[in-house]
N, C-alpha and C positions, 0 to 999 in steps of 0.2 A: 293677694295670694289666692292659686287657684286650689276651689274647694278638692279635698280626696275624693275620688271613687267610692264608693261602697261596694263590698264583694257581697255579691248575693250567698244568702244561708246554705243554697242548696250546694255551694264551691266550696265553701267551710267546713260543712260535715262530711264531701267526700273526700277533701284533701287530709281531712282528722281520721277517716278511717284507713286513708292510704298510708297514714303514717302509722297507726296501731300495726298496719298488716306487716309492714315494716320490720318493725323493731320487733315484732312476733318472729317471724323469721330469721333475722338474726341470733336472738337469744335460743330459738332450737338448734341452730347448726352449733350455737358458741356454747352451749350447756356441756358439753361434755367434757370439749378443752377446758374449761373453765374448773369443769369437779374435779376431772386430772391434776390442775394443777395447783388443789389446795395440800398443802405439806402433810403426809403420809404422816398415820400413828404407828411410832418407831417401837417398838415390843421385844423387848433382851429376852434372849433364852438362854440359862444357866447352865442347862448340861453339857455336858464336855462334847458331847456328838448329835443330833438330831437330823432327822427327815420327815418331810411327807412323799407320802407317794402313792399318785392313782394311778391303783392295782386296774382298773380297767383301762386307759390306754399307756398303760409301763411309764407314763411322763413322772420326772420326780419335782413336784412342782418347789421344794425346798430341802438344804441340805447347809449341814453344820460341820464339817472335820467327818462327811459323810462314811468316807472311807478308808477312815482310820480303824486299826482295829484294836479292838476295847474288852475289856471284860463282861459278855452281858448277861453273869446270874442267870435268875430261873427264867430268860425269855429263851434259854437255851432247850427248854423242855419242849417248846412249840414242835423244835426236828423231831423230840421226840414221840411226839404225838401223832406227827405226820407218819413215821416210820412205824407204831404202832397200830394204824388204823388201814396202813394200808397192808401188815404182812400177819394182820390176825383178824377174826373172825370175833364180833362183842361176845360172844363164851367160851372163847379158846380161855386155855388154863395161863394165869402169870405166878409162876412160880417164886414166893421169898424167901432167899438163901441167907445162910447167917452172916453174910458180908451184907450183903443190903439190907438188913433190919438193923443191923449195926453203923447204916450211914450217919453224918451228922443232921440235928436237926436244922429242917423241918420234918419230920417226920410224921408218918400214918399211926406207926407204936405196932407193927406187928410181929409176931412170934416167928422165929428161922422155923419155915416147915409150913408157912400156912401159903393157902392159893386162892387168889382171887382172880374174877372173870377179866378180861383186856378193857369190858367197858368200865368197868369198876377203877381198875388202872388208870384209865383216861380221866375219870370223875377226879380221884386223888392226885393225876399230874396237874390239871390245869386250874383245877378250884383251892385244892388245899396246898396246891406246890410241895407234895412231897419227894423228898430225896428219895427215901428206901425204896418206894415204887418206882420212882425212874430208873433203878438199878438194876429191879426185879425189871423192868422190863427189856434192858440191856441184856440180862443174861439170859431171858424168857427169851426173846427175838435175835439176839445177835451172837447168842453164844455165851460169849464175855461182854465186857465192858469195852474192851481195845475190841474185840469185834463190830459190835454195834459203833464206835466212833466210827470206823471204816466207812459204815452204810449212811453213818451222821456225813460224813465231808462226801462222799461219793453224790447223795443225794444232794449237798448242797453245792457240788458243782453243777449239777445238770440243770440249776435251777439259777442257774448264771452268779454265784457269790464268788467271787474273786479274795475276798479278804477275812476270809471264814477258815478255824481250826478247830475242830472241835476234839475234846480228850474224854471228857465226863459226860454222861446221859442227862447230869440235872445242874448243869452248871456252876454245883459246887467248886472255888478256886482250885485253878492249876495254870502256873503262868503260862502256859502253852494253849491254854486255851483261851480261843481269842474271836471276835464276829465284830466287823462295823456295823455300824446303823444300816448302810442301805445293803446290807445283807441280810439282816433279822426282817425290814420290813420287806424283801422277797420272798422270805421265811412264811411270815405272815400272810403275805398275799396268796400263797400255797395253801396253807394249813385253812384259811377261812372257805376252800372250795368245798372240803369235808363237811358233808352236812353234819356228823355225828360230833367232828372238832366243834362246829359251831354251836350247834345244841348244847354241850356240855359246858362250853365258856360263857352261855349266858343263863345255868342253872346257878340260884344264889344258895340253893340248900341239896342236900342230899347224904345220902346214907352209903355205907361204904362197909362193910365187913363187919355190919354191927357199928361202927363208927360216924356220927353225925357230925357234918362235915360244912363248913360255910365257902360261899367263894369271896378270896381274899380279896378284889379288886373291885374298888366301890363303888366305881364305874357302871358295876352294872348294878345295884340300884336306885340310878336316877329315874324318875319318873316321868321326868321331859329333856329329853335332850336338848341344848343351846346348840349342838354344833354337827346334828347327823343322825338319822338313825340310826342305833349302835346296834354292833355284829359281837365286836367281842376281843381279848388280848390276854398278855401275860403279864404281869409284872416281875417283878427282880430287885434279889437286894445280896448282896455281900458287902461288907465294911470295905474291900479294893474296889470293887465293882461300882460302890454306891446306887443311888433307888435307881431301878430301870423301869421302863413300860413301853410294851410296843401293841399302837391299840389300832380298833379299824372301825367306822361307821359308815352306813350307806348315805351318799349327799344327791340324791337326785338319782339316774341311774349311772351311780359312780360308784364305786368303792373305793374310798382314801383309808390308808396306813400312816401313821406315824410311829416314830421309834423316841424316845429323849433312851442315852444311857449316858452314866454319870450325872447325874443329877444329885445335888449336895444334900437335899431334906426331900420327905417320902412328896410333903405338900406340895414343893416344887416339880418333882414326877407329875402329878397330877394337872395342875394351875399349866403348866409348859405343855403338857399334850394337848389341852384345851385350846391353847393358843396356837399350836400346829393346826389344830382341825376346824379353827374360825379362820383362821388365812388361809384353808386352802381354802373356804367356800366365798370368803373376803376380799381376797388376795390384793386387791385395787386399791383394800382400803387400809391396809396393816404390811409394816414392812417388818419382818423380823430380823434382829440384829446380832 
């Protein structure tokens, strides 16, 4: 039998690095198909309606019974906010009538006859979700109550919502009063341009007519956000409505909106926003169902 060849050392080690180079190359081009196609973490979202939406290129990167329209509590105050800040000056006078100190609560607790300044208004719509001040500011701004709904749906056409009605200034029930998700988070994406809306939605404390005043949404005091820096929202709750929140943080330079409304437990509002605002930054790696 004729003896083998021997392959010199110096054939061996480049043929070993030709193959490292190899299979290196492969595994770059195939790394991604590859993370593609490990099985998506599937994430249920409980409220009856949800969206995201970045407010900076109008894309809605998710959407639940988007536009259907729903009851949504106090994130109906945001129009009002917006309609506040643009038709008064922070120390024009907001007049409270004995119909709006007489709203139901939540209320401020102030006396028919007293007047507080529009920024003071704003502090008590968006931190302590008061009814009576949204009212006074309905009849401060709009006249009336059917007044201001007017300038509430006028403006929320021009701001493209299709499936918006609004009756009441502070989204105390009226079944005629109605907003889908991807109407509120255009709402939203609105209202968060107001430097003064923004400022006051991420004030945790403040004073009001004599009144020490917390803001109700817990959201703003985290101390490290998981999922964006945060801008700011509203929350909402009536027994039809159930917990609502329509919130927004900046993710790079983006600004994403979320809405859940109908949400069964206030926890669930909360836990469901968060998971709106990790797949929008995720989105590759979380499928929402």
């Amino acid at each position: 039998m004729q003896a083998q060849e021997k392959i010199p050392q110096k054939w061996l080690r480049i043929g070993l690095a030709l193959t490292v180079s190899i299979m290196s190359v492969f595994l770059w081009f195939t790394a991604p198909a590859m993370a593609d196609s490990q099985p998506a973490r599937r994430v249920a979202i409980n409220a009856k309606s949800a969206v995201v939406l970045d407010a900076t290129t109008g894309k809605f990167l998710y959407q639940k019974h988007a536009d259907k329209p729903m009851f949504p509590a106090s994130t109906t105050k945001l129009m009002t906010a917006i309609l506040l800040v643009t038709h008064t000056e922070p120390d024009d006078v907001i007049y409270v009538s004995k119909a709006a100190a007489h709203e139901p609560r939540v209320r401020l607790g102030l006396k028919p006859g007293t007047e507080l300044t529009a920024d003071e208004a704003l502090h008590a719509l968006l931190m302590k979700s008061a009814n009576d001040v949204a009212y006074a500011v309905a009849e401060s701004v709009g006249g009336s109550q059917e007044g201001f709904a007017r300038m509430m749906n006028l403006k929320a056409r021009l701001l493209g919502c299709t499936n918006t009605n609004f009756v009441t200034p502070n989204g105390l029930h009226d079944d005629e009063h109605r907003a889908s998700a991807h109407d509120i988070a255009l709402i939203l994406a609105e209202a968060v341009k107001h430097r003064e809306i923004v400022q006051t939605m991420q004030d945790t404390h403040y004073t009001v007519h004599g009144k020490a005043i917390r803001n109700g949404n817990r959201f703003m005091y985290l101390k490290n956000s998981p999922f964006g820096q945060i801008i700011g929202g509203k929350t909402g709750y009536t027994s039809k409505a159930m917990y609502c929140l329509a919130f927004s943080v900046r993710q790079g330079n983006h600004v994403l909106v979320s809405v859940v409304l109908g949400a069964p437990r206030k926890s669930l509002m909360y836990r469901e926003t968060r998971r709106l605002l990790e797949f929008a930054e995720h989105h590759r790696e979380v499928v929402l169902v």
